[in-house]
Each structure stands twice: as structure tokens, then as C-alpha cells.
C-alpha positions in Angstrom: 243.1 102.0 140.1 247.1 102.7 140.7 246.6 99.0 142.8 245.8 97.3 139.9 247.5 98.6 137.5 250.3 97.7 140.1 249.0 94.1 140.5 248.8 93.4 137.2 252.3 94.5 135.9 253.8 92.4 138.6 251.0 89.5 136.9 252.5 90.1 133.5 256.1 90.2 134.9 256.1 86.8 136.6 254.0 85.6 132.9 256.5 86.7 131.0 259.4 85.7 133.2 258.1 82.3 133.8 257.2 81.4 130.6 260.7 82.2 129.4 262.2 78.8 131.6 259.7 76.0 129.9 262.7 73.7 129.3 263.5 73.5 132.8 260.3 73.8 134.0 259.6 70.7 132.3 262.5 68.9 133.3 262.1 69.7 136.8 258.2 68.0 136.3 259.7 64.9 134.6 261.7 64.7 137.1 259.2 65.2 139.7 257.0 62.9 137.9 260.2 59.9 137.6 260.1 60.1 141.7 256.7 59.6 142.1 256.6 56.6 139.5 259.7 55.0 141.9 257.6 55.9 145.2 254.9 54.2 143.9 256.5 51.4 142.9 258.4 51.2 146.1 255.0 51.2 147.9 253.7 48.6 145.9 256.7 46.0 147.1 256.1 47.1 150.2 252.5 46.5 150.4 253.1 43.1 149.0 256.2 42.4 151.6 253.4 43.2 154.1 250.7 40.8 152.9 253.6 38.2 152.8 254.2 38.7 156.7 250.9 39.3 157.5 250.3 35.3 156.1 253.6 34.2 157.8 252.1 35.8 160.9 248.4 34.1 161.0 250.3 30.8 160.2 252.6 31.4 162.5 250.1 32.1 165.4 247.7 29.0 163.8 250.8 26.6 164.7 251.1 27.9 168.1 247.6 27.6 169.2 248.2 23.9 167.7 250.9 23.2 169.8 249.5 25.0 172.9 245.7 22.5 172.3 248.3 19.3 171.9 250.2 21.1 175.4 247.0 20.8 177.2 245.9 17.4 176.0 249.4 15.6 176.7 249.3 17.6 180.6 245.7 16.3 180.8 246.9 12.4 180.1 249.6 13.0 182.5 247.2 14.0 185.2 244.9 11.3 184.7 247.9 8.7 184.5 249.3 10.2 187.7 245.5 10.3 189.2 244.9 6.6 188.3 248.4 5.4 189.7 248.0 4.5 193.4 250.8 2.7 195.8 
């Protein structure tokens, strides 16, 4: 019984202390809450910088595979020109 008693006049303390610092107990939560608006919207240009690259990328890779097919089909004309030419 002499616990609880204990417990809860160290309960009521921290109550009564804590509700005595609202002001910056709010503060500190719209300040908290400020932060998380600017992470969020940091992650949101982010996420779109991403997609961007993520296009430039596939287009990127597209073009090389073009060029790489046009490569093989020029080296494959040369081979049959060089084939066909005889002294």
C-alpha cells in the first residue's frame, strides 16, 4: 500500500508539474510538427527528382541498345562487303 501511495504521488507530481509548461509544450509540438511538414515536402521533390531520372535512365538505356542494333547491322554489311570482294 506504502508503493502506491508512493507511485502515485510521484503520478500527481509529474501531472501537476507538466501541465504547468503547456505554452512550451505546444510550441515545441508546432515546432515538431513545422519539421515534419518540411521533411515531407522535401521527400516529395525528391521522389519526383527520382522519377525524372529514373525516365532519363530507361531513355537513356533505349538509345544505347539503338545504337548498339545499328553497331551490329553496319559490322554485318562490312563483313558481307569484305566477304563478297575477291582479288
Amino acid at each position: 500500500m506504502k508503493k502506491t501511495m508512493m507511485i502515485a504521488g510521484v503520478a500527481l507530481t509529474a501531472l501537476l508539474g507538466g501541465c504547468a509548461n503547456t505554452t512550451a509544450l505546444e510550441e515545441s509540438v508546432a515546432n515538431l510538427g513545422n519539421k515534419v511538414d518540411q521533411l515531407s515536402a522535401e521527400v516529395g521533390a525528391l521522389k519526383s527528382e527520382q522519377s525524372k531520372l529514373s525516365a532519363d535512365v530507361k531513355g537513356a538505356k533505349a538509345a544505347a541498345m539503338d545504337a548498339q542494333a545499328e553497331a551490329k547491322r553496319a559490322n554485318d554489311r562490312l563483313d558481307n562487303m569484305a566477304s563478297s570482294y575477291k582479288k
